[in-house]
LUMZA-430071 format. One record per residue (C-alpha): z, x, y. Coordinates in steps of 0.05 Angstrom, whole numbers, padded with zeros to 5 digits, always signed. Layout:
N
ZXY ...
This chain:
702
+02918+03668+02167 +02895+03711+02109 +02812+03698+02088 +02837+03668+02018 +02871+03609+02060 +02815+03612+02111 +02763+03604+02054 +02801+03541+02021 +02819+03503+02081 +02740+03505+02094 +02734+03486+02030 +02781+03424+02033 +02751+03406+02104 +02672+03404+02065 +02711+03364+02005 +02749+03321+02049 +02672+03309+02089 +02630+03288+02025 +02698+03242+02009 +02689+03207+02066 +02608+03204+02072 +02613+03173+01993 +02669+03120+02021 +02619+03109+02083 +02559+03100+02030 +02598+03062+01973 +02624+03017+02033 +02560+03005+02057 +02524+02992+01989 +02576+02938+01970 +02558+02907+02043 +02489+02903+02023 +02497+02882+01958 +02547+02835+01963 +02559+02813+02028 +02494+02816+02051 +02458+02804+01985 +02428+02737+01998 +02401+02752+02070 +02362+02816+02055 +02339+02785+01996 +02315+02730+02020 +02283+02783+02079 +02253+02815+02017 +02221+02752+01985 +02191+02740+02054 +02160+02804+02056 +02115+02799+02000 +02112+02732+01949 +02157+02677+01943 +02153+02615+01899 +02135+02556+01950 +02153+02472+01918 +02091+02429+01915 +02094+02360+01937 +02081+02315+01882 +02034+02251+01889 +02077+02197+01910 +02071+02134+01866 +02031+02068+01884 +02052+02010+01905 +02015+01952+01873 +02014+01877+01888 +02021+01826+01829 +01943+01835+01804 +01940+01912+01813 +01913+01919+01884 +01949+01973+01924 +01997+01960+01983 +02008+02024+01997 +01982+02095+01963 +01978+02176+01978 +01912+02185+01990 +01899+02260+01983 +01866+02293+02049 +01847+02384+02040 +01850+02438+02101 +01802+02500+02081 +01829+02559+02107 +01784+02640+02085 +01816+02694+02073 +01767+02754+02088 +01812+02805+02053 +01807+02768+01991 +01814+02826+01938 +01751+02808+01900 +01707+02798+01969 +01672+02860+01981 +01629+02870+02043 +01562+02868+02010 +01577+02800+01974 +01593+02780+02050 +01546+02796+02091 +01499+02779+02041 +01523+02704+02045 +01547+02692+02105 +01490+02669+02144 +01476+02613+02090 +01551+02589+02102 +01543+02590+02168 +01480+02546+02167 +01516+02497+02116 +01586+02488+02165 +01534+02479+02229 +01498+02430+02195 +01561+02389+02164 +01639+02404+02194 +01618+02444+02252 +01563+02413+02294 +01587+02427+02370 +01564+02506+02347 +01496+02533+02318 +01489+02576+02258 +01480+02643+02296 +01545+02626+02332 +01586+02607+02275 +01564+02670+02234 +01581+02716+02287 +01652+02684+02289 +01652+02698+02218 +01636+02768+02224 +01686+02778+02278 +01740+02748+02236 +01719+02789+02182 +01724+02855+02215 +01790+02829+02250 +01824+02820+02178 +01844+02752+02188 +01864+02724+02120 +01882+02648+02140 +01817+02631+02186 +01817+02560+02191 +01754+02526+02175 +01763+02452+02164 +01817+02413+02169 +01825+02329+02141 +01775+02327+02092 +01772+02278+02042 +01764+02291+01968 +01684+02293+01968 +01679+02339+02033 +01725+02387+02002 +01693+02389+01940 +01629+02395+01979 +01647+02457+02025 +01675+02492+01956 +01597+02493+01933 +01586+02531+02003 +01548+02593+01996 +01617+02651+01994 +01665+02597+01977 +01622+02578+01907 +01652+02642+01882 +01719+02624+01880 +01795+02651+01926 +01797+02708+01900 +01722+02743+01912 +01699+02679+01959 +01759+02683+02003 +01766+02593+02002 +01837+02580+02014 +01845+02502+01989 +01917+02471+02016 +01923+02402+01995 +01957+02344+02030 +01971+02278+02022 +01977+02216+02071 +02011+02151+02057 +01956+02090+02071 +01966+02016+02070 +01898+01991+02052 +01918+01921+02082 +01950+01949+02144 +01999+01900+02168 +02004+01862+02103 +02074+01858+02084 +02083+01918+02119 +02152+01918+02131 +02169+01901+02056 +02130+01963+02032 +02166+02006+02079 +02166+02080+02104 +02185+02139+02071 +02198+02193+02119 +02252+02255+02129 +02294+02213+02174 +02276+02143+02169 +02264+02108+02098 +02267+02033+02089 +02236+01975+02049 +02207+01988+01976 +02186+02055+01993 +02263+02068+02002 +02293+02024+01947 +02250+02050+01882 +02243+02124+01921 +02273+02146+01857 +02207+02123+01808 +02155+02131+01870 +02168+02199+01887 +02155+02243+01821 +02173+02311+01808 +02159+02372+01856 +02124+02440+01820 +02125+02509+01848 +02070+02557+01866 +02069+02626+01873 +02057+02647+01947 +02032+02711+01977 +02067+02717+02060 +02000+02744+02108 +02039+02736+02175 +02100+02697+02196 +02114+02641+02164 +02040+02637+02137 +02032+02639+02053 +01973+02639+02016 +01963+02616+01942 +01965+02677+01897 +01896+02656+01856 +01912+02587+01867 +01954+02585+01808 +02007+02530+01798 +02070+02556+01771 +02105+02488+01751 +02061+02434+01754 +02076+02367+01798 +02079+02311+01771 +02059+02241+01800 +02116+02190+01811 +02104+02120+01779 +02076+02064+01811 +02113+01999+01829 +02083+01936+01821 +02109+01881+01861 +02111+01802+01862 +02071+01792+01919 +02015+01757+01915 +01954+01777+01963 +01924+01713+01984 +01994+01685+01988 +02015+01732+02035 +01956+01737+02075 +01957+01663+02079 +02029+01660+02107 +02016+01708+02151 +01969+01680+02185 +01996+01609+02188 +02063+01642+02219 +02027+01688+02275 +01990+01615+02300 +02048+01586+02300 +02085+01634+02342 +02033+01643+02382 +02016+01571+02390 +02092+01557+02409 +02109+01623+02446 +02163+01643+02406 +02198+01704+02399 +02193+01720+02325 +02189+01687+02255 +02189+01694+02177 +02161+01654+02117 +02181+01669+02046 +02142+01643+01980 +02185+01641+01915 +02162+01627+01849 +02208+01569+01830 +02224+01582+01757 +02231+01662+01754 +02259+01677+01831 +02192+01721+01840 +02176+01729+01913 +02105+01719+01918 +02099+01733+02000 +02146+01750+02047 +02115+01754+02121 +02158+01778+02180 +02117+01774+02257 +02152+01788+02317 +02130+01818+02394 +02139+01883+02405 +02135+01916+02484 +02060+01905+02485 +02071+01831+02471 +02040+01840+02409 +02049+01824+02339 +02079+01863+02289 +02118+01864+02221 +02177+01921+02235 +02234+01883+02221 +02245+01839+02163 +02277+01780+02189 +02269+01739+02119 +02315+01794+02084 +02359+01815+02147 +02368+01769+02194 +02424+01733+02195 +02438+01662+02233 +02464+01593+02234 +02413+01557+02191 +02428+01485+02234 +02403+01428+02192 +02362+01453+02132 +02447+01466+02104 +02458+01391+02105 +02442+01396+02045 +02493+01431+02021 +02547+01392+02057 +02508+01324+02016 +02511+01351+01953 +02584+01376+01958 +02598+01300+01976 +02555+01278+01917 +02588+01319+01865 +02668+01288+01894 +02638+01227+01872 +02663+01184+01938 +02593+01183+01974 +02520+01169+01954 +02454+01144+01983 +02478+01081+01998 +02549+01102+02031 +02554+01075+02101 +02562+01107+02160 +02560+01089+02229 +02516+01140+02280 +02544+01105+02345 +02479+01114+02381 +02475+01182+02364 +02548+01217+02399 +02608+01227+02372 +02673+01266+02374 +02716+01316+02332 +02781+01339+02379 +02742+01323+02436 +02681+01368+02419 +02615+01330+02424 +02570+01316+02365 +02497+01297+02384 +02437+01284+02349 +02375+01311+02365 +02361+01252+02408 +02397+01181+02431 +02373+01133+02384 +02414+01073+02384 +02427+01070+02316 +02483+01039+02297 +02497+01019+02221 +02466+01058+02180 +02475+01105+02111 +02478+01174+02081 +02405+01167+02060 +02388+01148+02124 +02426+01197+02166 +02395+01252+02117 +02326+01241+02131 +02328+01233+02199 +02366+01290+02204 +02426+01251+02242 +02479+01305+02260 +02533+01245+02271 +02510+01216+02215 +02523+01275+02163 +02595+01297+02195 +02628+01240+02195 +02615+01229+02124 +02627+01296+02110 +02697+01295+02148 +02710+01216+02111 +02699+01256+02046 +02735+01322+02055 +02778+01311+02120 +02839+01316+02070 +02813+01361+02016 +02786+01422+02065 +02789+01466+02006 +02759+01425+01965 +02699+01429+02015 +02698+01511+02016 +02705+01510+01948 +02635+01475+01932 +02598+01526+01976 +02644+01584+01940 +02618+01550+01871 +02552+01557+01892 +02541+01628+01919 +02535+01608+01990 +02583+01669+02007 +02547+01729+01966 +02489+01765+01975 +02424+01760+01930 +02422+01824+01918 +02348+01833+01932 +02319+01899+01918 +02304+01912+01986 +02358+01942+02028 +02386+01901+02094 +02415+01845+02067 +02484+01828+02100 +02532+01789+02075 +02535+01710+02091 +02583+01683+02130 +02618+01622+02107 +02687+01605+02124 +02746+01588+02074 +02806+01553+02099 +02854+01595+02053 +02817+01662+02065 +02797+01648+02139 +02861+01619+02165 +02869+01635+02244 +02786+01630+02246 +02789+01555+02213 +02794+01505+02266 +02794+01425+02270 +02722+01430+02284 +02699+01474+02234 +02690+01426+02173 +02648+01377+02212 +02599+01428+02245 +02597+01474+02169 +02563+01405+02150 +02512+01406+02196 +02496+01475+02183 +02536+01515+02243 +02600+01565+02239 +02567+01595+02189 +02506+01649+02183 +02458+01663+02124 +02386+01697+02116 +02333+01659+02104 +02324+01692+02031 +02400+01668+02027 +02378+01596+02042 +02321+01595+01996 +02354+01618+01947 +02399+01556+01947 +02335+01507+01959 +02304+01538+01899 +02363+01522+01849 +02357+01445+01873 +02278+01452+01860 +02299+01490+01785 +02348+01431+01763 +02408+01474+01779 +02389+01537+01754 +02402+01594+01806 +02354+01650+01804 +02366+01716+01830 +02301+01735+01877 +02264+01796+01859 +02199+01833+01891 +02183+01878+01829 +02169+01865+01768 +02140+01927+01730 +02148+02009+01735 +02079+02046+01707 +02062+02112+01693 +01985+02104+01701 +01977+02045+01650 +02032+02053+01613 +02093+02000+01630 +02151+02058+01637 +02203+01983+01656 +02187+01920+01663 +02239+01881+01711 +02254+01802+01680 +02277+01746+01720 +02357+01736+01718 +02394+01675+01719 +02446+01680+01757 +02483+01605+01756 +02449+01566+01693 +02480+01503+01714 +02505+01488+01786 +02501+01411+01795 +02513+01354+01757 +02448+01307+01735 +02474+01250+01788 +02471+01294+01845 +02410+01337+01835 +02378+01259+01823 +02394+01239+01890 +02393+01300+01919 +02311+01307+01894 +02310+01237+01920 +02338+01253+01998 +02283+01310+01992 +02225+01274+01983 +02245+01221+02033 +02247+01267+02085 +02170+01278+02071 +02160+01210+02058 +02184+01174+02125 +02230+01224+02152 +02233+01285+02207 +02175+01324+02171 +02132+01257+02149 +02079+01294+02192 +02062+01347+02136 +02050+01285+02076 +01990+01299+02036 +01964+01257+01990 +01940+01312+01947 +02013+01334+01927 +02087+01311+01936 +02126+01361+01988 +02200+01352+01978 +02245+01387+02038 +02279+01397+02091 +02274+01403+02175 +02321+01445+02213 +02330+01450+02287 +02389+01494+02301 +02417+01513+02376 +02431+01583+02380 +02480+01577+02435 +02499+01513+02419 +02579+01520+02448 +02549+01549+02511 +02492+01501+02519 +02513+01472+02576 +02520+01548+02609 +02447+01567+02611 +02383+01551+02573 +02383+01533+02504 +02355+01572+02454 +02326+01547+02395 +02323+01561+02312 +02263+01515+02280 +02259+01519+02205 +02236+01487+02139 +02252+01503+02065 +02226+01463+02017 +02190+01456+01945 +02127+01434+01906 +02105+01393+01876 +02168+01354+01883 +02159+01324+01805 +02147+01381+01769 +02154+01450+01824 +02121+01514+01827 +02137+01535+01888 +02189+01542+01937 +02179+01555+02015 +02228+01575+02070 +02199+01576+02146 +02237+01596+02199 +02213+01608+02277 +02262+01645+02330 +02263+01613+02400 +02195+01578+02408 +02187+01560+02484 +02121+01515+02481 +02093+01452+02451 +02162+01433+02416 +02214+01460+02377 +02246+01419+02325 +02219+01449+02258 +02189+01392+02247 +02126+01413+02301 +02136+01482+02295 +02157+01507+02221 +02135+01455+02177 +02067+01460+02191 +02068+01533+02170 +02091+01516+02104 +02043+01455+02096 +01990+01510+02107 +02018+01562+02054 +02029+01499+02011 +01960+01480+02008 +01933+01551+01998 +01976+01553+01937 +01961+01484+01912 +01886+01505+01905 +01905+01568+01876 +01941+01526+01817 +01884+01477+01814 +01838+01535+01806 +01871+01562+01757 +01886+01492+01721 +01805+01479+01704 +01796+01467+01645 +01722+01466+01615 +01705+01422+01557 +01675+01446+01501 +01643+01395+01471 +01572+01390+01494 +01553+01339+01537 +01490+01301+01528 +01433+01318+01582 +01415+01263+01628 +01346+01263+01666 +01381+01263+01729 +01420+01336+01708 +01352+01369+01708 +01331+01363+01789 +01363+01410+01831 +01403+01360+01870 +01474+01381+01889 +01454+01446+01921 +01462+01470+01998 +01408+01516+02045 +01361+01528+02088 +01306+01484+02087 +01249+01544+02088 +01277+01573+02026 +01280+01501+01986 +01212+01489+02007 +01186+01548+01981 +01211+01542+01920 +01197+01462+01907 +01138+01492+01928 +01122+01536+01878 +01145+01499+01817 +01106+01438+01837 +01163+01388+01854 +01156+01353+01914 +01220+01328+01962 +01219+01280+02014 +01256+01308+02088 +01288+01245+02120 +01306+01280+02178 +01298+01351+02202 +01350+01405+02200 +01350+01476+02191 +01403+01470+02145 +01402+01418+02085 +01433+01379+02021 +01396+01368+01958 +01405+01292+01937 +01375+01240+01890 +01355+01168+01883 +01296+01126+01850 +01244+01158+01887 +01268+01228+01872 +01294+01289+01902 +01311+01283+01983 +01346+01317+02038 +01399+01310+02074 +01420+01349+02140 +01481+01394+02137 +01524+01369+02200 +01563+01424+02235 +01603+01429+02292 +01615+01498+02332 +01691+01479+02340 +01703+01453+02271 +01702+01484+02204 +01634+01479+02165 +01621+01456+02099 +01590+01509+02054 +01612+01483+01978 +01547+01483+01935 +01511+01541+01983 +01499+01612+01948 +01546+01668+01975 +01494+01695+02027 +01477+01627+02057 +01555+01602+02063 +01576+01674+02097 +01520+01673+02148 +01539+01599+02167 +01610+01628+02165 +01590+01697+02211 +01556+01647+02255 +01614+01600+02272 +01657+01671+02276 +01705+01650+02214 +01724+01715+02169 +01699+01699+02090 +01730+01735+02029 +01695+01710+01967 +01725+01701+01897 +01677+01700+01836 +01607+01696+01834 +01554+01640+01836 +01549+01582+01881 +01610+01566+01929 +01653+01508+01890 +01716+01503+01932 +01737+01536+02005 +01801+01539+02016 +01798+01512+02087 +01774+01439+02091 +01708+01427+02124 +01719+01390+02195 +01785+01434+02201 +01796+01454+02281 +01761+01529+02271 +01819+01582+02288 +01777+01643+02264 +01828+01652+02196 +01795+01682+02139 +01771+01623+02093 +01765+01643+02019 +01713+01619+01977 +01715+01599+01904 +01649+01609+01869 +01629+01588+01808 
């Protein structure tokens, strides 16, 4: 080979070498840049800063006058940097034995001072730029470690690294608890899941500096994009209400050993729930609200849907309080199923009226199956008419859909049987909202409401939405029926199954239900038993309407009539003295001034203190017979005492004490007080001479 061909071929071989190394590198660039983009920068973001989202405050969640069920209370770690850029090591060592003496003194007390600064100094010298100093402070502490000798200068020449947090509270703990909900990664129910949307805000960003793996610090604590608080929700529920029903439902199960329970409070006119109180046992055997039965839980209601059955007949025009019916003793048959009342009676002749408010199984059937027995449809079609088969559509998620059979949708699941039992309230399941729902368009004169638990969206003080009651069914019964039916109601109060919750102070108007859970497979095992009550008042003009219903109680009874009516008699009450609290009315006019109005009669104490002062103004008293504890009176002769009776089992009387007297008679006999206004004790919301149970009593003052 000549050198000229020697000389090229070398040349093509370099050539054909840089060809391929540029291939190799444009290859690889296009790998980086492309395919790999993303992961190396993402590797570069890491290396250095990064833009990190902020949490923003989470919304409130308000009950109907403003007090908070549940809000993000904001809690502060303090972490140091000691490479701060502005931190030198004269501004350090000249301050770090006064920091040292302020964290020994406050946030670190299991060290001294000498021991703390020394950790300091090692920390220091070791670089460490995310030395934790504090963690769960609230807001005070934090602001009170950030006027800590070092830290007063600031992040960036103090080296105070402030990471805020925030933790969800419920101020009333177990209050409603399951209504307000959770909001977490993996698990979000209740309100807190429903209006996540308007609670939750919007997130900002912050620019992040990366000091070790996984580890950012604030880059001069500066905010990039601002957060921005979500709105709070303000709710129905009344406070008092729900603490009331609450507590009436956890005696109750307790009392009876049942299983679990629920009691809702509607505001008849607008559908507004104004409690809602779920208590079951968990492992421990305690109580707890984390399931929400009311909203949920699904069942044959037994009895208390009689009265849908009654008014179905009502509206057909062939049956009305006076119809006749015979309850054969209390048995009878449909296709050779059994149909018992609760107990056997002996009643023979009787009427609708009758078999209504005694609750008479036999009674209700066979008129329902004399009315419809020919005209099944007909029969489906009323509880079609009246909602019976949709949901509520409660904000609150959970609710299933009811269960309630059609002959000409149902077909192979409608038997000869089913007509008869659907009137006593079985083959068939509904919530207890469900029910109430129904009960509270009787109480409205036909007007269905749809329920609702909120009723305004804020930003701060500003009303962002305000949520108004819907209608959903503006007439469902005709005037006869919702005459007699208001009629059959108040009987049932009057001289029927729940005649043992009649007050005088106000009319109840209502309905028992005992329901068998396994009622087809009674005779199998042990029955289980459904006691509930749903009801309205006052019957004449209502306010309020109440469904109570207990799971399975196992002691002292269990026909609601001993088990859930007596829980609504006790919410009842507490809301009857809330409306006649709020139904004062003072009279302007001035009254003329009668001797008698000038002596301090009227007024409750202890005997030391009235002495003392009759003493001082010069008004002698005459002591009839001594007590620690006394009653201002009058007569001819003047101003006398009475003694204050008490028993340690019963409820005292404290109306006309001042605040301090009435809650240390109160501490004494171990009853929980929560005052309301101020001045001299005018109402308490348990009656004196009550069997003491250690509920919280509230006290009206005036």
């Amino acid at each position: 080979m000549d050198r000229k061909k020697e000389f090229l071929l070398r040349v093509y071989l370099v050539m054909a070498g840089f060809i391929l190394l540029a291939l190799i590198m444009f290859g690889r660039a296009i790998q980086i840049s492309y395919l790999q983009g993303n992961k190396w920068r993402a590797m570069a973001e890491d290396l250095y800063y990064t833009l990190v989202p902020v949490e923003a405050e989470r919304g409130n969640i308000l009950a109907d006058d403003g007090s908070p069920l549940a809000i993000s209370l904001p809690f502060f770690e303090i972490r140091m940097d000691t490479r701060a850029k502005g931190l030198d090591a004269k501004t350090f060592n000249q301050n770090v034995g006064a920091l040292a003496e302020k964290l020994a003194a406050n946030f670190m007390q299991d060290q001294n001072a000498k021991q703390i600064k020394n950790w300091l100094i090692k920390e220091h010298k070791a670089k460490n730029q995310y030395l934790l100093i504090a963690r769960n402070l609230d807001y005070a502490q934090m602001q009170e470690i950030k006027s800590y000798p070092l830290f007063n200068l600031g992040q960036n020449k103090g080296g105070i690294i402030i990471i805020r947090k925030s933790r969800r509270e419920k101020p009333y703990k177990i209050l409603a608890n399951r209504t307000i909900g959770l909001n977490r990664d993996s698990f979000a129910i209740g309100l807190e899941n429903s209006f996540n949307n308007e609670l939750k805000g919007k997130d900002g960003e912050r620019m992040m500096r990366k000091v070790a793996p996984k580890v950012y610090i604030p880059v001069d604590n500066v905010t990039e994009v601002e957060a921005k608080k979500g709105n709070d929700v303000v709710t129905t529920l009344n406070i008092g209400m729900q603490e009331v029903a609450e507590e009436a439902l956890a005696e109750s199960i307790t009392k009876h050993a049942a299983e679990k329970g629920c009691a809702i409070v509607m505001e008849t006119k607008t559908g507004a729930i104004k409690a809602i109180a779920n208590l079951g046992l968990n492992e421990m055997g305690e109580l707890t609200e984390d399931y929400n039965y009311a909203i949920a839980h699904s069942t044959e209601p037994g009895s208390t849907l009689k009265l849908a059955s009654t008014m179905a007949m009502f509206e057909t025009g062939m049956a009305d309080l006076s119809t006749p019916v015979d309850l054969n003793g209390g048995i009878t048959y449909f296709y050779n199923e059994k149909m018992e009342d609760s107990e056997i009676h002996g009643v023979g002749r009787s009427d609708l009226s009758y078999s209504f408010y005694k609750s008479s199984n036999v009674g209700i059937s066979k008129l329902a199956n004399g009315v419809f027995g020919n005209n099944k449809v007909g029969f489906a079609d009323y509880y079609y008419k009246w909602n019976l088969q949709k949901k509520t559509g409660i904000e609150i998620g959970g609710e299933p859909n009811p269960v309630v059979k059609h002959p000409s949708i149902d077909k192979d699941k409608w038997y000869g049987t089913t007509l008869p039992w659907m009137s006593i309230g079985y083959e068939m399941q509904l919530t207890p909202l469900q029910i109430l729902t129904f009960y509270n368009s009787v109480a409205n004169d036909g007007k269905m409401m749809k329920p609702y638990i909120v009723s305004d969206i804020k930003n701060d003080e500003e009303i962002v939405k305000t949520i108004r009651p819907i209608v959903v069914k503006d007439s469902m019964f005709s005037y006869n029926t919702l005459r007699m039916t208001k009629e059959l109601l108040l009987q049932v109060v009057e001289k029927g199954t729940a005649s043992s919750i009649k007050t005088e102070a106000y009319s109840i108007a209502g309905k028992t239900g005992t329901a068998v859970s396994n009622y087809f497979k009674s005779n199998e095992g042990k029955k289980e038993y459904q006691s509930s009550f749903c009801g309205y008042f006052p019957a004449e003009n209502p306010k309020y309407t109440i469904i109570v219903v207990i799971y399975n109680p196992k002691v002292g009874g269990f026909y609601g009539a001993a088990v859930a009516a007596p829980v609504f008699r006790k919410i009842s009450d507490h809301c009857m003295r809330l409306e006649s609290a709020h139904a004062i009315v003072v009279n302007n006019q001035p009254k003329p001034s009668l001797a008698i109005e000038n002596l301090p009669i009227g007024n409750v104490g202890n005997y030391n203190d009235f002495k003392a002062i009759f003493d001082y103004i010069g008004l002698p008293f005459h002591q009839q017979k001594k007590a620690q504890w006394i009653r201002t009176v009058s007569d001819n002769t003047g101003v006398l005492t009475m003694p204050l009776e008490s028993s340690e089992n019963l409820v005292p009387n404290v109306v006309g004490m001042g605040l301090r007297d009435a809650m240390y008679i109160l501490d004494k006999s171990k009853i929980p007080s929560k005052p309301i206004g101020v001045g001299k004790v005018r109402t308490q919301s348990i009656a004196p001479g009550e069997i003491n149970y250690g509920t919280t009593i509230e006290l009206y003052l005036e």
